[in-house]
C-alpha positions as a LaTeX table, in Angstrom:
\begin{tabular}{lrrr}
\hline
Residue & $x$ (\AA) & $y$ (\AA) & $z$ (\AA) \\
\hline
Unk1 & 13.24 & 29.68 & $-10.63$ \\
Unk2 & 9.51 & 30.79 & $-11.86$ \\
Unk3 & 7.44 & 31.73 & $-8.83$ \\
Unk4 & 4.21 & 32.58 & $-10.90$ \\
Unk5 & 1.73 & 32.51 & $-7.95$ \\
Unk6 & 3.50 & 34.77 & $-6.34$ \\
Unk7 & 3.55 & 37.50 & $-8.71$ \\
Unk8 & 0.00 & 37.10 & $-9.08$ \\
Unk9 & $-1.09$ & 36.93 & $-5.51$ \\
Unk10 & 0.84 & 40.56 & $-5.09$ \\
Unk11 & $-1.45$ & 42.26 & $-7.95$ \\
Unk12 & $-4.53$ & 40.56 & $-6.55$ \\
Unk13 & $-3.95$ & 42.49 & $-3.28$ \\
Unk14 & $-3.01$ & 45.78 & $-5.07$ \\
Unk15 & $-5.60$ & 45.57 & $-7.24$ \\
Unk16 & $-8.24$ & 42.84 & $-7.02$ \\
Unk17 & $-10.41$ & 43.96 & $-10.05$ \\
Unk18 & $-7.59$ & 44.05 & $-12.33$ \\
Unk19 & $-5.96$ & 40.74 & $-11.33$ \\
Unk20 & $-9.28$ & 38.72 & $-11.24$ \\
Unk21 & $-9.67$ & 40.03 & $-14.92$ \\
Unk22 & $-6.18$ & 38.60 & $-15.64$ \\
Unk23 & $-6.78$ & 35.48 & $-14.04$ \\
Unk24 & $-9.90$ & 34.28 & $-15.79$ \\
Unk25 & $-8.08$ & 32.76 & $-18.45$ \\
Unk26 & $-4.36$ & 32.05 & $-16.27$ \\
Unk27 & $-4.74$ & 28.38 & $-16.27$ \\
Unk28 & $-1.97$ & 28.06 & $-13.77$ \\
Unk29 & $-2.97$ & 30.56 & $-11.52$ \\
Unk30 & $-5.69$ & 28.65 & $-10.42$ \\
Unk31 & $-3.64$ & 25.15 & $-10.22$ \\
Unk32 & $-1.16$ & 27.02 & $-7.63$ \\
Unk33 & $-3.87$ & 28.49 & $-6.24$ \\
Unk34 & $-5.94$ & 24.83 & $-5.67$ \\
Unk35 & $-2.66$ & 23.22 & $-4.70$ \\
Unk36 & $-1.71$ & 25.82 & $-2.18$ \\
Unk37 & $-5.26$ & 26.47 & $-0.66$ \\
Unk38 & $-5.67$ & 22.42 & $-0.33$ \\
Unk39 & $-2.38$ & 22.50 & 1.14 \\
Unk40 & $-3.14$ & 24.85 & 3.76 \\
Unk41 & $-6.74$ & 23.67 & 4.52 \\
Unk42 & $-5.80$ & 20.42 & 4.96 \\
Unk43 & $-2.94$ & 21.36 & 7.67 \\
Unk44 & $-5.16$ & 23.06 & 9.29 \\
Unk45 & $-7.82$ & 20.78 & 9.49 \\
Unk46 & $-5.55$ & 18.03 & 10.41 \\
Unk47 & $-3.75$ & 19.68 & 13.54 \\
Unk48 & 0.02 & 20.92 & 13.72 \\
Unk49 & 1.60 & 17.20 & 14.15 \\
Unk50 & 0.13 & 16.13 & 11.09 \\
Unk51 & 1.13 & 18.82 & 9.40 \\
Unk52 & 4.74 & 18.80 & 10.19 \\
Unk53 & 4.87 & 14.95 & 9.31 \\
Unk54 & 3.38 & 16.17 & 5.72 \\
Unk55 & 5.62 & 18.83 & 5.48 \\
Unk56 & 8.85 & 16.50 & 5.71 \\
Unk57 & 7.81 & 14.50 & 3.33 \\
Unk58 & 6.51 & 16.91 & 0.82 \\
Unk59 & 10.25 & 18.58 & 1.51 \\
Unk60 & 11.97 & 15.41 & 0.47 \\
Unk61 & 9.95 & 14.66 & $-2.18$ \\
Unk62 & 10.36 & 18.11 & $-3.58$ \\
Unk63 & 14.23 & 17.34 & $-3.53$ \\
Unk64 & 13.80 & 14.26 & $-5.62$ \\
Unk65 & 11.79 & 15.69 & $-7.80$ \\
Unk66 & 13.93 & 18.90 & $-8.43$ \\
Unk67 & 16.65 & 16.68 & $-8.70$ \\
Unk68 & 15.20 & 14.43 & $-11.70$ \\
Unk69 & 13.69 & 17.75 & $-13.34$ \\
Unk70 & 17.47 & 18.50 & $-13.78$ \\
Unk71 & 17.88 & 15.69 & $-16.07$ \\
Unk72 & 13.89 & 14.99 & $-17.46$ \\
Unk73 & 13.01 & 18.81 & $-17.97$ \\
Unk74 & 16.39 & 20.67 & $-18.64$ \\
Unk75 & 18.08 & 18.23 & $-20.62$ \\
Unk76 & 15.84 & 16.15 & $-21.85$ \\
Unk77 & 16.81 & 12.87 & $-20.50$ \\
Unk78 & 14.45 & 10.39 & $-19.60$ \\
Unk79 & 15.41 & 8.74 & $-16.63$ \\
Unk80 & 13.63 & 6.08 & $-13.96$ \\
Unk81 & 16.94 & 5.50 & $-12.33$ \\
Unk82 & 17.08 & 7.92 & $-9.51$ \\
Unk83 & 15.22 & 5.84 & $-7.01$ \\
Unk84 & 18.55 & 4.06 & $-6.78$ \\
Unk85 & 20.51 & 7.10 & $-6.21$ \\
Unk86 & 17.69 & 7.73 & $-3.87$ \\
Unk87 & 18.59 & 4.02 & $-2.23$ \\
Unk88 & 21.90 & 4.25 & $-2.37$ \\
Unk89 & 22.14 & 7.78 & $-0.16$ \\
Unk90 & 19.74 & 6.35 & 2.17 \\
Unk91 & 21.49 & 3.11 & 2.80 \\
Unk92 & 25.10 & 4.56 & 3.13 \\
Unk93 & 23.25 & 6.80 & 6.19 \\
Unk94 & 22.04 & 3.71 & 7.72 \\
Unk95 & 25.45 & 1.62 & 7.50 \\
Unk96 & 27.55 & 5.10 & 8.63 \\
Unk97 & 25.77 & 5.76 & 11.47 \\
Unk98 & 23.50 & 2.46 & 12.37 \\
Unk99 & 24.97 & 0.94 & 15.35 \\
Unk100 & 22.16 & $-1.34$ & 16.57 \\
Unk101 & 24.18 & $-4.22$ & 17.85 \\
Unk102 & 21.53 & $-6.60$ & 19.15 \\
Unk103 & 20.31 & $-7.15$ & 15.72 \\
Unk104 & 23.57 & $-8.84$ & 14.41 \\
Unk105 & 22.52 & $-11.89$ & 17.11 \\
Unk106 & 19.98 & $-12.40$ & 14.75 \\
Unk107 & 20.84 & $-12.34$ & 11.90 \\
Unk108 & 23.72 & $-11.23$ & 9.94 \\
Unk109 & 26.82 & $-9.18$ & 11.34 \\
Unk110 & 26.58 & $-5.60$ & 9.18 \\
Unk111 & 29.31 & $-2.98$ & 9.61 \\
Unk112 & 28.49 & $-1.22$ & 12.28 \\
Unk113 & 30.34 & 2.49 & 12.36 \\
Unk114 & 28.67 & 4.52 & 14.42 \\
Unk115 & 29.26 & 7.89 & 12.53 \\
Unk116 & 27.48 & 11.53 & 13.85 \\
Unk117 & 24.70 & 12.03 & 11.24 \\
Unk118 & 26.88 & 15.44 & 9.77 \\
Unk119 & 29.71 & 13.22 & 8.92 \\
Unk120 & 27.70 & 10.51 & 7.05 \\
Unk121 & 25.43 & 12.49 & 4.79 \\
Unk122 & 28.34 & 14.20 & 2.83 \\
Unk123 & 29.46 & 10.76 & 2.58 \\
Unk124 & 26.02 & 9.36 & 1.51 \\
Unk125 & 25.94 & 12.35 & $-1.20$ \\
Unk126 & 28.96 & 11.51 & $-2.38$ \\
Unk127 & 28.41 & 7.86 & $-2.67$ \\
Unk128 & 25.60 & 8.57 & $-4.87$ \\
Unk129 & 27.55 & 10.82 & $-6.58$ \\
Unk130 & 30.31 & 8.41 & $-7.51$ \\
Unk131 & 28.22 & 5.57 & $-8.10$ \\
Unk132 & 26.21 & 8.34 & $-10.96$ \\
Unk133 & 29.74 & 9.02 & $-12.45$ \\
Unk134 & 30.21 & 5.21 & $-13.33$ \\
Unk135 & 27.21 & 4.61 & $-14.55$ \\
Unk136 & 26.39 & 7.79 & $-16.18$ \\
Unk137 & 29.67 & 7.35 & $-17.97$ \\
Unk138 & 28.10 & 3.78 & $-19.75$ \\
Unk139 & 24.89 & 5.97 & $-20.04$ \\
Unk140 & 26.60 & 8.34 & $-22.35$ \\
Unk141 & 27.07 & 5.72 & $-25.31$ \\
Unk142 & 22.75 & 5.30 & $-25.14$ \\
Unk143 & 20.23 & 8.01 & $-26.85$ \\
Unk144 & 16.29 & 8.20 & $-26.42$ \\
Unk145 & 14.30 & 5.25 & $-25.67$ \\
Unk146 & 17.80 & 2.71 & $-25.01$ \\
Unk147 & 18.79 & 5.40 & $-22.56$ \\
Unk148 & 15.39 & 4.75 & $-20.63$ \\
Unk149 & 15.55 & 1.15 & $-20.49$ \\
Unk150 & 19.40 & 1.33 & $-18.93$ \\
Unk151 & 18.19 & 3.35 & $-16.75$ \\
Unk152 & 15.11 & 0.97 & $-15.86$ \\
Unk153 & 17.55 & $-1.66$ & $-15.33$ \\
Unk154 & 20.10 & 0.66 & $-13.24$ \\
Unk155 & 16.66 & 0.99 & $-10.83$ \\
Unk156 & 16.18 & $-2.79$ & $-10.98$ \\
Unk157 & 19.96 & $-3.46$ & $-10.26$ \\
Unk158 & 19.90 & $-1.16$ & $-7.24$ \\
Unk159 & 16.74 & $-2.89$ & $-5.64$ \\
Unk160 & 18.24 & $-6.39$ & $-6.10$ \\
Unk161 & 21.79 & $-5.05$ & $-4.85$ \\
Unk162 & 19.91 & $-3.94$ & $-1.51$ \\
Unk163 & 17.79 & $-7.09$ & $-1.12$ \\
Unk164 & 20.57 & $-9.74$ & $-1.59$ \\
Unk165 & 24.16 & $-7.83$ & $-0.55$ \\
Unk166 & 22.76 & $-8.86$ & 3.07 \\
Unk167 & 26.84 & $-8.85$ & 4.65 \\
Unk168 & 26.14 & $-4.79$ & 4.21 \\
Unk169 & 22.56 & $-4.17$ & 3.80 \\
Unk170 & 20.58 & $-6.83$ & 5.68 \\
Unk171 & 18.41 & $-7.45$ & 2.89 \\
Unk172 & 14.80 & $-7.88$ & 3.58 \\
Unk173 & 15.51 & $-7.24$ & 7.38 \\
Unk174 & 16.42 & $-3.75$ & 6.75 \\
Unk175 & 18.90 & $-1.67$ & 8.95 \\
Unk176 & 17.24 & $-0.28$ & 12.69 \\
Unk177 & 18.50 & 2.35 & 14.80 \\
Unk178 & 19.58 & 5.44 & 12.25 \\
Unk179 & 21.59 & 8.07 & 13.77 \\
Unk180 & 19.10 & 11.32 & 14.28 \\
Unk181 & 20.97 & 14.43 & 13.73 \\
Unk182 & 23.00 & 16.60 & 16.31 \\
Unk183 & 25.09 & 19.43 & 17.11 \\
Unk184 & 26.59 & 18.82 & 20.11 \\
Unk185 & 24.49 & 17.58 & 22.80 \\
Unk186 & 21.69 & 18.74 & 20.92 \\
Unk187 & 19.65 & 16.04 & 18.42 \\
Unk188 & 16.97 & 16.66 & 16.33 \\
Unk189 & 14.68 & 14.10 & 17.83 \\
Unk190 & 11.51 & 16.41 & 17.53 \\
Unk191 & 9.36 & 16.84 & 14.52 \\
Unk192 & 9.81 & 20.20 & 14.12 \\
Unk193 & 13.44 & 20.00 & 13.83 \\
Unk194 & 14.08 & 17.88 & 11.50 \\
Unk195 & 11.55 & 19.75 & 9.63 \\
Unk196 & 13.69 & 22.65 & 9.46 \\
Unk197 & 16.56 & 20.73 & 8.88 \\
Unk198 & 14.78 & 19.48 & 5.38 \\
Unk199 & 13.56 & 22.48 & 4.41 \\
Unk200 & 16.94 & 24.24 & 4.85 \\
Unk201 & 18.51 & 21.14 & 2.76 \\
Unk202 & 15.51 & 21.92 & 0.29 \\
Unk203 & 16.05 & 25.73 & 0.28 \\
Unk204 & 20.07 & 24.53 & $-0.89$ \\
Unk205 & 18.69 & 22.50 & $-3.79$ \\
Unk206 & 16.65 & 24.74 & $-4.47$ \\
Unk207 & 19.27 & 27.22 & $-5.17$ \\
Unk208 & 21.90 & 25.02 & $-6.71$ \\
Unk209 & 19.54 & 24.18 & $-9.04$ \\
Unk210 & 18.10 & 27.83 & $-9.96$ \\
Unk211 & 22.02 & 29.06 & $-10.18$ \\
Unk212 & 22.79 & 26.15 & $-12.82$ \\
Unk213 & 19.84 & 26.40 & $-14.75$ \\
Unk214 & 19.90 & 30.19 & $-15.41$ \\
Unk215 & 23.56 & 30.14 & $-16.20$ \\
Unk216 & 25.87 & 29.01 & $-19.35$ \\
Unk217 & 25.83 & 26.13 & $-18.21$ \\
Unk218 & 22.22 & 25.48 & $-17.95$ \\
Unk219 & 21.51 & 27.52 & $-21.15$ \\
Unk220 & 23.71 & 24.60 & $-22.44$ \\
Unk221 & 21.74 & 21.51 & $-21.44$ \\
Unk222 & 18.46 & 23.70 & $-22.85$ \\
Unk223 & 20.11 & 23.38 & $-25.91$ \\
Unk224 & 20.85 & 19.56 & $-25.47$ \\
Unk225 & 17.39 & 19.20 & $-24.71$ \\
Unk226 & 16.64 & 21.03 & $-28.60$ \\
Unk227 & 19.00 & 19.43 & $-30.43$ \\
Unk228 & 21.99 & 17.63 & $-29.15$ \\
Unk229 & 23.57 & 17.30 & $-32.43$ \\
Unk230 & 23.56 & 21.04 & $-33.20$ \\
Unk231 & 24.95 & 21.59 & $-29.71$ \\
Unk232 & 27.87 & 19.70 & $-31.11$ \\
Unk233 & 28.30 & 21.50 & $-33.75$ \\
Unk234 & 28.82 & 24.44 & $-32.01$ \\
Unk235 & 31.71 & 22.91 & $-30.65$ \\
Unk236 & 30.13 & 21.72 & $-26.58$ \\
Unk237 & 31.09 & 18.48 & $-25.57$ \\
Unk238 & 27.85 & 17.34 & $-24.72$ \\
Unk239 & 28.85 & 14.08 & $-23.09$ \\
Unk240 & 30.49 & 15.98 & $-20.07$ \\
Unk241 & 27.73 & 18.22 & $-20.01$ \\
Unk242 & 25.26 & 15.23 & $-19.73$ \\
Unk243 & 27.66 & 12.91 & $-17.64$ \\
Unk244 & 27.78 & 16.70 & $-15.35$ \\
Unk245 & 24.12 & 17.18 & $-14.44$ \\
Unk246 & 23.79 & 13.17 & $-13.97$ \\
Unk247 & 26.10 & 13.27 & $-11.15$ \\
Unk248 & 25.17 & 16.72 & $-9.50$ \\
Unk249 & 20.85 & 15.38 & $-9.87$ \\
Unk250 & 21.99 & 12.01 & $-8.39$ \\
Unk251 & 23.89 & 13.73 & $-5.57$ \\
Unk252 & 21.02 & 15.58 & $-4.90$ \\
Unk253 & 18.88 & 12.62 & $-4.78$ \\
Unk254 & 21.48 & 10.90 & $-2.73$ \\
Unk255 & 20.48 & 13.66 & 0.09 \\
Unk256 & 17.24 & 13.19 & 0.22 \\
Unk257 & 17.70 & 9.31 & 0.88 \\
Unk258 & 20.28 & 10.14 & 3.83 \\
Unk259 & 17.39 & 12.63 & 5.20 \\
Unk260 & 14.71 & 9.98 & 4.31 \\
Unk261 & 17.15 & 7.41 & 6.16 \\
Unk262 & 17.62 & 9.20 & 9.27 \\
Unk263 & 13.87 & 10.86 & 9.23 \\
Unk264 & 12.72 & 6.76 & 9.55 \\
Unk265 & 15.40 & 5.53 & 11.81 \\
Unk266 & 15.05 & 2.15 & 9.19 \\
Unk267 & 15.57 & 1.21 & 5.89 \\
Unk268 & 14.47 & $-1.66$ & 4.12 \\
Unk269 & 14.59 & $-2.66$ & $-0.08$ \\
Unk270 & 10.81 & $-1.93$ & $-0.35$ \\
Unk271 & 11.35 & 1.77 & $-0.19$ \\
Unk272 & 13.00 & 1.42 & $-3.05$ \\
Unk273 & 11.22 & $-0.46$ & $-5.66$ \\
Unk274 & 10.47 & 0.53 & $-9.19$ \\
Unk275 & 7.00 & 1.89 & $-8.83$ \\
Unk276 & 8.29 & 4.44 & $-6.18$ \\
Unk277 & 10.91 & 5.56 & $-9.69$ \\
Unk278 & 7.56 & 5.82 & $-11.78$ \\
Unk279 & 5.83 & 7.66 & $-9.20$ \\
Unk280 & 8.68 & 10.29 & $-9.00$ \\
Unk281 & 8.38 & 10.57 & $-12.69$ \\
Unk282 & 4.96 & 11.15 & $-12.47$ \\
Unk283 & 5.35 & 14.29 & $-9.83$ \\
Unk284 & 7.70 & 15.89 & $-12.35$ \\
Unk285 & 5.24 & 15.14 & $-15.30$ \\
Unk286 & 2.54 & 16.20 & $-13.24$ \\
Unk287 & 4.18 & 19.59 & $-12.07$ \\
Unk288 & 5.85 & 20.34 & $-15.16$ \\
Unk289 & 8.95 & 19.85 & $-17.15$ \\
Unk290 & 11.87 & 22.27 & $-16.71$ \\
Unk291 & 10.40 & 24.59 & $-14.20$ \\
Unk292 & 11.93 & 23.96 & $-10.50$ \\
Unk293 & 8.41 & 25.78 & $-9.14$ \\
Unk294 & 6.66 & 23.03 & $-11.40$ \\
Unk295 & 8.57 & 20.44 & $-9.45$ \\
Unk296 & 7.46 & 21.69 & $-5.70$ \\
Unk297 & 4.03 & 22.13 & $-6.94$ \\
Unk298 & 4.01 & 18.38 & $-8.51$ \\
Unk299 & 6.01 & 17.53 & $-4.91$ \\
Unk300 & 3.06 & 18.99 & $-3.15$ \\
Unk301 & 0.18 & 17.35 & $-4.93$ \\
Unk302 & 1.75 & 14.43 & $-5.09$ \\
Unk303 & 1.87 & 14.47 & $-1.17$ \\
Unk304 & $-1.69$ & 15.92 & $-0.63$ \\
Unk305 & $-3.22$ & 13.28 & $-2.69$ \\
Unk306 & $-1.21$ & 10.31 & $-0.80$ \\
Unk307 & $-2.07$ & 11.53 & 2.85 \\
Unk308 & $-5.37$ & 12.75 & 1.72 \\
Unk309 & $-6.71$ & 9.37 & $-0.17$ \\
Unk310 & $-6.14$ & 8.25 & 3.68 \\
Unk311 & $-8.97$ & 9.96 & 4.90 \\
Unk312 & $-12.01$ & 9.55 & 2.53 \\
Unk313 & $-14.37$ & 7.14 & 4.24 \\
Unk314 & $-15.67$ & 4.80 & 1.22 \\
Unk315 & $-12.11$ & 3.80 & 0.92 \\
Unk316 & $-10.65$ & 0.94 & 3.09 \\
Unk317 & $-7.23$ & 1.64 & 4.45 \\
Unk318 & $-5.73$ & $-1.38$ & 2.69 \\
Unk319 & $-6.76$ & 0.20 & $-0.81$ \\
Unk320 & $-5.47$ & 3.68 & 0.05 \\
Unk321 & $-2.04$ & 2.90 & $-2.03$ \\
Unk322 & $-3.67$ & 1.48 & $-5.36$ \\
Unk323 & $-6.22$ & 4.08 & $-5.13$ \\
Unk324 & $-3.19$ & 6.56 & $-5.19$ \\
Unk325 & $-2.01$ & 5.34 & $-8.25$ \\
Unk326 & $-5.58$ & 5.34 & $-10.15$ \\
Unk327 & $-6.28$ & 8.73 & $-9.41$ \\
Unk328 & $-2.43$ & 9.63 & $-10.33$ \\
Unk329 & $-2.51$ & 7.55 & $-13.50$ \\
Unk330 & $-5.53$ & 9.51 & $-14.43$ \\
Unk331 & $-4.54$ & 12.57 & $-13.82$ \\
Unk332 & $-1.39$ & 11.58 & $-16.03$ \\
Unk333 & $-3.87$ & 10.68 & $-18.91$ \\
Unk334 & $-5.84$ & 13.71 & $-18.65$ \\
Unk335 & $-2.79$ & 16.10 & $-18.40$ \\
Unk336 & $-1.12$ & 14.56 & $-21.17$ \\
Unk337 & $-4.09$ & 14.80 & $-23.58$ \\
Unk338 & $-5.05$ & 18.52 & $-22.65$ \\
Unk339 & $-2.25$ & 20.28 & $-21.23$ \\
Unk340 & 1.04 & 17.84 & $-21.76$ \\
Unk341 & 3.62 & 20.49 & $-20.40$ \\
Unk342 & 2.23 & 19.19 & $-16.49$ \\
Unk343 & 0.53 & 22.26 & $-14.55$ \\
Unk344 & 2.93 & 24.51 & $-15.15$ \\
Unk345 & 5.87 & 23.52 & $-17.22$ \\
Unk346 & 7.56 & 24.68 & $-19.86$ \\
Unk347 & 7.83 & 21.82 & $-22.24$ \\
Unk348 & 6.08 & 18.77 & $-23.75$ \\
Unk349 & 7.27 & 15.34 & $-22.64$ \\
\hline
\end{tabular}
């Protein structure tokens, strides 16, 4: 994991001069240093609530994003599918543990299992993981540009699959009453809790994802990403490499839907549509391909510019999500015509 900021913040304080000098022409310096100092400023100015609320979803955000930069940045596959792995972890929370009984005289009966929310999210990861292995198996046969129109259609499968399978998902009515998290008699009902519970889950991606990518393994899919056909030479069966970091990023993206899940206490099909895929896309373009630091610091724009659009007076509230998608769209265009690797990646798209 590349922590540049870091490194540089450290030598400003030991010697300012020196560092400033440096950092005159360190493009990214500044970017982590905008990001971060927006970040703050705007937590600050906003009051501790707010800030919490923005930190949970920047945290799973970041997950989804480090989760797709597995696939996009390290290996080199294109992908706008994970917003159903995303779906698919987030509605297996909400049938495991949703046990809002009043709603079935309604409309129609759902499952109803009443699971602790520790119990269901292994299951929801899993879920998403199994569902990746079958599909990333007929994913395998595709290359380049087929490979991101299956997986446009895998995103447009799992939308229509939670709008109309309404004996499990309720379709457009959604599923109420998500289980919060607990450990005995105590939940995570607060803010601040489930904060840390996100973060922690973060922190564990975070890690996975650092240990794979700076081992054999992840030296592998690098070379994938080069040339797949002279990583087959050299004897790697790329398939099971490929079919591998499908079903470990879609896992991953299956926990942040389970957090997402319980974080709202409701689900519905619109969370899941297939501008929400392009967005998450975006973030990793934004932050950077095959860096997991790019991927917090595209998490954390993404998230500053989506809360912060809310707040500019000129704009009226019910414009606040297309102007969102202008000012990401052209900060897409510009990035892509001076500085295509995103803020701080490592690769060209």
């Amino acid at each position: 994991m590349e922590l540049p900021i870091i490194g540089d913040i450290i030598r400003l304080s030991r010697d300012p001069k020196d560092s400033l000098r440096l950092s005159r022409s360190n493009l990214e310096f500044w970017v982590n240093l905008l990001i971060i100092s927006w970040a703050v400023a705007f937590a600050i100015w906003q009051g501790v609530g707010f800030a919490i609320t923005v930190g949970t979803v920047f945290a799973i955000w970041a997950i989804l994003s480090v989760s797709l930069n597995l696939v996009v940045g390290f290996t080199g596959l294109l992908s706008v599918a994970h917003i159903g792995f995303f779906g698919i972890g987030a509605y297996a929370m909400a049938i495991l543990t949703s046990d809002a009984a009043y709603e079935q005289l309604r409309t129609e009966a759902i499952p109803t299992l009443g699971w602790p929310f520790f119990a269901a999210l292994p299951v929801s990861v899993g879920v998403a993981g199994l569902v990746a292995v079958v599909v990333g198996i007929a994913f395998n046969r595709f290359r380049d540009d087929i490979y991101v129109l299956v997986s446009f259609g895998f995103a447009v499968i799992a939308f229509n699959v939670f709008l109309n399978w309404r004996s499990l998902t309720r379709g457009a009515f959604g599923i109420h009453e998500i289980e919060r998290p607990a450990i005995g008699g105590w939940v995570f009902d607060g803010e601040l809790e489930f904060l840390a519970l996100v973060l922690v889950s973060l922190a564990v991606v975070i890690l996975i994802a650092w240990f794979l990518m700076t081992s054999s393994f992840g030296r592998v899919l690098t070379a994938i990403r080069e040339d797949e056909q002279a990583t087959e030479v050299f004897g790697y069966q790329v398939t099971h490499y490929k079919l591998a970091i499908w079903v470990i990023s879609a896992m991953m993206a299956g926990l942040a839907g389970g957090l997402f899940g319980s974080w709202t206490t409701f689900v519905d099909p619109n969370s899941f549509v297939l501008m929400e895929s392009i967005l998450l896309v975006s973030i990793v373009i934004l932050g950077g391909l095959a860096t997991i630091w790019g991927s917090l610091l595209g998490a954390m724009a993404f998230v500053l510019l989506e809360e912060g659009m809310r707040f500019l007076p000129f704009l009226p509230s019910e414009f606040v999500g297309q102007g969102r998608q202008v000012v990401l769209g052209i900060l897409l265009v510009v990035l892509m015509l001076f500085r295509p690797q995103g803020l701080v990646g490592r690769y060209k798209l």
